[in-house]
C-alpha positions as CSV (number, residue, x, y, z in Angstrom):
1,X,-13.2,9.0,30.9
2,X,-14.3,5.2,30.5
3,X,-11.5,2.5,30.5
4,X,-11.8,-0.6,28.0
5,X,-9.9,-4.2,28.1
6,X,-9.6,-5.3,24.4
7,X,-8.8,-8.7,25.7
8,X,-10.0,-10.7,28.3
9,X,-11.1,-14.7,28.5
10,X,-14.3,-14.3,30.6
11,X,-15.7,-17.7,29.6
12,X,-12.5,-19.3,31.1
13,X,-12.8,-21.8,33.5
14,X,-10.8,-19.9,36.2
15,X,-12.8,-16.8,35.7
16,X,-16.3,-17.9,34.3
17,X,-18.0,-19.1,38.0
18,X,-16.9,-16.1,39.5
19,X,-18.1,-13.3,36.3
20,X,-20.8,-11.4,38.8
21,X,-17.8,-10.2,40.7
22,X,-15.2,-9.7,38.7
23,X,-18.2,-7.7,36.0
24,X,-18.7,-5.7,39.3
25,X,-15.3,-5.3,39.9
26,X,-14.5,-4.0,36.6
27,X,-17.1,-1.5,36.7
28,X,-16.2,0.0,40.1
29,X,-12.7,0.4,38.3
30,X,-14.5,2.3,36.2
31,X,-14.6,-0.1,32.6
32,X,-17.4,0.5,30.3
33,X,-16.0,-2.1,27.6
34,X,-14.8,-5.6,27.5
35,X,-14.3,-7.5,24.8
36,X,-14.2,-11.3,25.7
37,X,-12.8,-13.2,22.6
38,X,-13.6,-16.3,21.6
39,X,-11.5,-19.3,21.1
40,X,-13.8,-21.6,18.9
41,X,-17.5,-22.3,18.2
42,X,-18.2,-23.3,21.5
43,X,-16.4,-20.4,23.1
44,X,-17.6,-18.1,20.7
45,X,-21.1,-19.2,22.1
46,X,-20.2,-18.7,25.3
47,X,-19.1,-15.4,24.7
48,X,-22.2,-14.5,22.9
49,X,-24.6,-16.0,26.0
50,X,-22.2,-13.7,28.1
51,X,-22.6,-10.4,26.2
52,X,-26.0,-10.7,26.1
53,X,-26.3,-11.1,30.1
54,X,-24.0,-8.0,30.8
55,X,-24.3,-4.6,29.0
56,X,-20.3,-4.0,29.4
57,X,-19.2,-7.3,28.0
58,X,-18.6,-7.1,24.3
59,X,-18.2,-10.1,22.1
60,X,-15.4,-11.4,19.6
61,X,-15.9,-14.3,17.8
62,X,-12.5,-16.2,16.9
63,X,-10.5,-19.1,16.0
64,X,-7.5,-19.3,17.8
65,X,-4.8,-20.4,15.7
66,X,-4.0,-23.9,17.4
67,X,-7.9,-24.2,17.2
68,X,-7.7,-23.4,13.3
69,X,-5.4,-26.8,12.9
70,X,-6.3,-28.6,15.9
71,X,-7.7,-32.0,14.4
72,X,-5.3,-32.2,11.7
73,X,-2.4,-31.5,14.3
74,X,-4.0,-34.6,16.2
75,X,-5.3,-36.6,12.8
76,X,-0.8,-36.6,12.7
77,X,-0.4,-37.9,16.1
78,X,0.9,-34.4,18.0
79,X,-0.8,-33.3,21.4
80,X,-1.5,-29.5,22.2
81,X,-1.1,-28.9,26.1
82,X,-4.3,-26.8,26.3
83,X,-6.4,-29.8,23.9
84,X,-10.3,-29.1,24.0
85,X,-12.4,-30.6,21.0
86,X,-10.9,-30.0,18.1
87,X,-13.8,-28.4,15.7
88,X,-13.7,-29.0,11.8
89,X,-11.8,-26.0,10.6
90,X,-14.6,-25.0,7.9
91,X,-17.3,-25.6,10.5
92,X,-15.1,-23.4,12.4
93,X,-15.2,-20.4,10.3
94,X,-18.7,-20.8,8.8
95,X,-19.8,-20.1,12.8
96,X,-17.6,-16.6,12.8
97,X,-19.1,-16.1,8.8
98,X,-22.7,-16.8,10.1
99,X,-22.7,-14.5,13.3
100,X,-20.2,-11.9,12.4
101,X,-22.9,-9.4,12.5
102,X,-23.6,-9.6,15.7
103,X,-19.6,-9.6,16.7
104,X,-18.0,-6.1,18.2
105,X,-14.8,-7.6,16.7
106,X,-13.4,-10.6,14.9
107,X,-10.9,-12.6,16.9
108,X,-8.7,-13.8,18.5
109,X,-7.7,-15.0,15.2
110,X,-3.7,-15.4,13.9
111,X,-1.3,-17.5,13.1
112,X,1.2,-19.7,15.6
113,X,4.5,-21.1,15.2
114,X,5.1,-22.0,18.7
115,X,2.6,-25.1,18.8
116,X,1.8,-25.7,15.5
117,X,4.6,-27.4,13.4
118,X,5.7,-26.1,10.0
119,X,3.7,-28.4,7.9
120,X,0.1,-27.0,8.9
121,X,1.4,-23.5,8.1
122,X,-0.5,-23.2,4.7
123,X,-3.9,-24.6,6.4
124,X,-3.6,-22.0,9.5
125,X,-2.3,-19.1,6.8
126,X,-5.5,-20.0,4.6
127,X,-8.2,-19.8,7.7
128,X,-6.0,-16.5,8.8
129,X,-6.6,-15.0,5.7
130,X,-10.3,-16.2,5.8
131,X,-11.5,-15.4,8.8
132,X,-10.0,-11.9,7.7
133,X,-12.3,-11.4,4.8
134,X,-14.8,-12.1,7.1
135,X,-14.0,-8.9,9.2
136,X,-13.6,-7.3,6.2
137,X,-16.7,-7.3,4.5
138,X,-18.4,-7.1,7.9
139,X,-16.4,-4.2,8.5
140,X,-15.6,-5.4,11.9
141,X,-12.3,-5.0,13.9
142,X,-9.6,-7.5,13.8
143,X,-8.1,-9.0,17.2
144,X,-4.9,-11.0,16.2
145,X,-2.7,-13.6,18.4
146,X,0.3,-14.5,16.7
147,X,3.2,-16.5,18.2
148,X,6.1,-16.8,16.3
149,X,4.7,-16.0,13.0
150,X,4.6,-12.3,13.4
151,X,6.2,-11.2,10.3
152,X,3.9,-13.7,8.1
153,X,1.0,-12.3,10.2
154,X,1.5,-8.5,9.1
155,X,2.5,-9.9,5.7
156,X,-0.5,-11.5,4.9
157,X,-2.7,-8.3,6.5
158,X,-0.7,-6.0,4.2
159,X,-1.5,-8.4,1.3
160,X,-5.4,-8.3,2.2
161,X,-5.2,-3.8,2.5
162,X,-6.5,-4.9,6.7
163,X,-6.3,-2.0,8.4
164,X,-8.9,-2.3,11.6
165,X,-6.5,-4.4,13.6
166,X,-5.4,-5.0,16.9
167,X,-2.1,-6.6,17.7
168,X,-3.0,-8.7,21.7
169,X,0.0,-9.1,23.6
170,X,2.9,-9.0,20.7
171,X,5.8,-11.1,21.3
172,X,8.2,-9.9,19.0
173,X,10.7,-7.4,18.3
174,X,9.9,-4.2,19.5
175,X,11.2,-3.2,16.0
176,X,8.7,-5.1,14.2
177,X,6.2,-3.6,17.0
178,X,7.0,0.1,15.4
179,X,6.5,-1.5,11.7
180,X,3.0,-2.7,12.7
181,X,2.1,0.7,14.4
182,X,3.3,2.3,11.2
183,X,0.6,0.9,9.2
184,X,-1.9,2.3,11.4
185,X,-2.7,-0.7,13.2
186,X,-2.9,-0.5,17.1
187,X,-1.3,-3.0,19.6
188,X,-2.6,-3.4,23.3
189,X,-0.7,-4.0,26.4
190,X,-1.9,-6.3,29.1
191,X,-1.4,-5.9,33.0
192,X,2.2,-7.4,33.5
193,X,4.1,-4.6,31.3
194,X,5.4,-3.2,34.7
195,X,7.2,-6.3,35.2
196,X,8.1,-7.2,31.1
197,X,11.0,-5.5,29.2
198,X,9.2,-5.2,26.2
199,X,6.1,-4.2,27.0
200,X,7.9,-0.9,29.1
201,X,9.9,-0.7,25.4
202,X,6.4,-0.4,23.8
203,X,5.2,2.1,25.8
204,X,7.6,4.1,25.7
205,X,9.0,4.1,22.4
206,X,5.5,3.2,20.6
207,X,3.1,6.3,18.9
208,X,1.0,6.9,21.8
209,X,-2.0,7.0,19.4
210,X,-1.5,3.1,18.2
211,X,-1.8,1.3,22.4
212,X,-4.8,0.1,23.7
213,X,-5.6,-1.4,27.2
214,X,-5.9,-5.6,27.5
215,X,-5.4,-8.2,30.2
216,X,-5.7,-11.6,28.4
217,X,-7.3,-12.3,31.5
218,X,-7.0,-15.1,33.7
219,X,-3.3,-14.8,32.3
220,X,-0.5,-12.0,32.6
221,X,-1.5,-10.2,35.9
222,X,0.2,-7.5,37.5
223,X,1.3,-9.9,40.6
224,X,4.0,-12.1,39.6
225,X,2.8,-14.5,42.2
226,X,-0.9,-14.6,41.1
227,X,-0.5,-15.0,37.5
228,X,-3.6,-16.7,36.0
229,X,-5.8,-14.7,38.5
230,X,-6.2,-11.5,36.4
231,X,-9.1,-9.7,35.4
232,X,-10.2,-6.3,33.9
233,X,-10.1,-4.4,36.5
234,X,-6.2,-4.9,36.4
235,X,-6.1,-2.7,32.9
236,X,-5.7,0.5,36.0
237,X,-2.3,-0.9,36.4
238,X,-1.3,-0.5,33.4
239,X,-2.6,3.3,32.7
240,X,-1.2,4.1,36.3
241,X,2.2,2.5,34.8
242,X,2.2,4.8,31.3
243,X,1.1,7.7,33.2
244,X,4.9,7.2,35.0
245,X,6.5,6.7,31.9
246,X,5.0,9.7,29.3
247,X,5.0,12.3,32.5
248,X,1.2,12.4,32.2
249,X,-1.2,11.9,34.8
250,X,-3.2,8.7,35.2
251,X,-6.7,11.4,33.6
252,X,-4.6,12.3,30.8
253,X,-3.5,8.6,30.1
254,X,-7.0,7.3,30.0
255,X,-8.2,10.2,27.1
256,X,-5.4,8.6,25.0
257,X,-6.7,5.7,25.3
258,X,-9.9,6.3,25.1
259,X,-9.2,8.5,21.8
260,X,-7.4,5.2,20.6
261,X,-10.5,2.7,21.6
262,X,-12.7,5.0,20.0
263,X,-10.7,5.4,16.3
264,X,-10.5,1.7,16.2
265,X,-13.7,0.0,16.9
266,X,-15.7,3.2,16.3
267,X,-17.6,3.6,19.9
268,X,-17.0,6.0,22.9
269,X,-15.4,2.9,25.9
């Protein structure tokens, strides 16, 4: 079977000058899919120039959320920690609109309450909900990052009828994580979920059917001490990890997956 990573960052700066290797790396572990989502325009360029140099590499074109309200946010005076130019937000969305067709999935796209203060909520819920017609009429996969805002998040899928969509790296209740898996939407787990509570909780209390393999690389590696060194490879830890927990082995694990890749984005990994 072929192993996937529904998440990664290749274009970042702590990955991007070393991408040969770490490419190689994932296919020696034997990956035949990753998706490297985009952040904003530029990003979502860099993705595209990326895809288009390695076979494996699949791109998703996104607008993170902070991205989504970025220059209002600092139009009002409030800083971001991870500020990069902040991009008109219906510039923004007109890039993802104009080469959606070429995308293997929209996203990472969202909504995020950690950062973003309460009073660019309706902005960020109106590019959310945006960016998701976009998918939708593309009939392309959905990749969502939501931080704090996970309820609103699944709200405004249900109110949309979304249903190709991937929940990266939830963060919140592991009850709400059942409710989102109920609506037949999937929800991958990255390297670290050997050392996180709720990401064992999802594995093992999750359908099996709804998980998918990510990394978020550079972030949330396996090693506690080498946390924004991870890469695809890693997404071996996390299958050896599941095979513990369901009584499986690691071969049996990976055709699950596989299976799940495959109902989602419609493709063999």
């Amino acid at each position: 079977m072929s192993l996937f990573d529904v998440h990664a960052h290749l274009t970042h700066p702590n990955l991007i000058a070393d991408v040969d290797a770490i490419v190689a790396r994932a296919q020696a572990a034997g990956l035949s899919t990753i998706i490297s989502n985009g952040l904003n325009p530029a990003d979502n360029e860099a993705v595209r120039q990326l895809a288009r140099r390695y076979s494996l590499v699949k791109p998703a074109f996104g607008l993170y959320p902070v991205d989504a309200v970025l220059a209002a946010m600092l139009a009002a005076g409030e800083s971001y920690p991870g500020q990069r130019e902040a991009w008109p937000t219906a510039e923004a969305i007109d890039w993802v609109r104009q080469h959606v067709d070429e995308a293997f999935a929209v996203g990472e796209i969202g909504l995020d309450g950690y950062w973003v203060k309460e009073s660019h909520w309706p902005a960020q819920d109106q590019a959310f909900c945006e960016l998701v017609r976009i998918a939708q009429a593309a009939d392309k996969p959905i990749i969502i990052h939501t931080r704090k805002r996970e309820r609103r998040t699944l709200e405004l899928l249900d109110e949309l009828g979304a249903k190709r969509v991937n929940w990266h790296c939830f963060g919140g209740r592991v009850t709400l994580a059942r409710e989102i898996a109920s609506r037949g939407h999937y929800l991958s787990i990255p390297a670290n979920a050997r050392r996180s509570e709720s990401f064992t909780r999802m594995l093992e209390t999750l359908p099996r059917e709804q998980l998918l393999l990510e990394t978020d690389s550079p972030y949330l590696g396996p090693d506690r001490e080498k946390q924004t060194e991870n890469e695809p490879a890693n997404v071996r830890h996390t299958v050896q990890y599941a095979a513990e927990l369901w009584g499986l082995s690691p071969e049996q694990v990976e055709a699950q997956f596989a299976v799940n890749f495959e109902a989602l984005f419609r493709v063999a990994p």
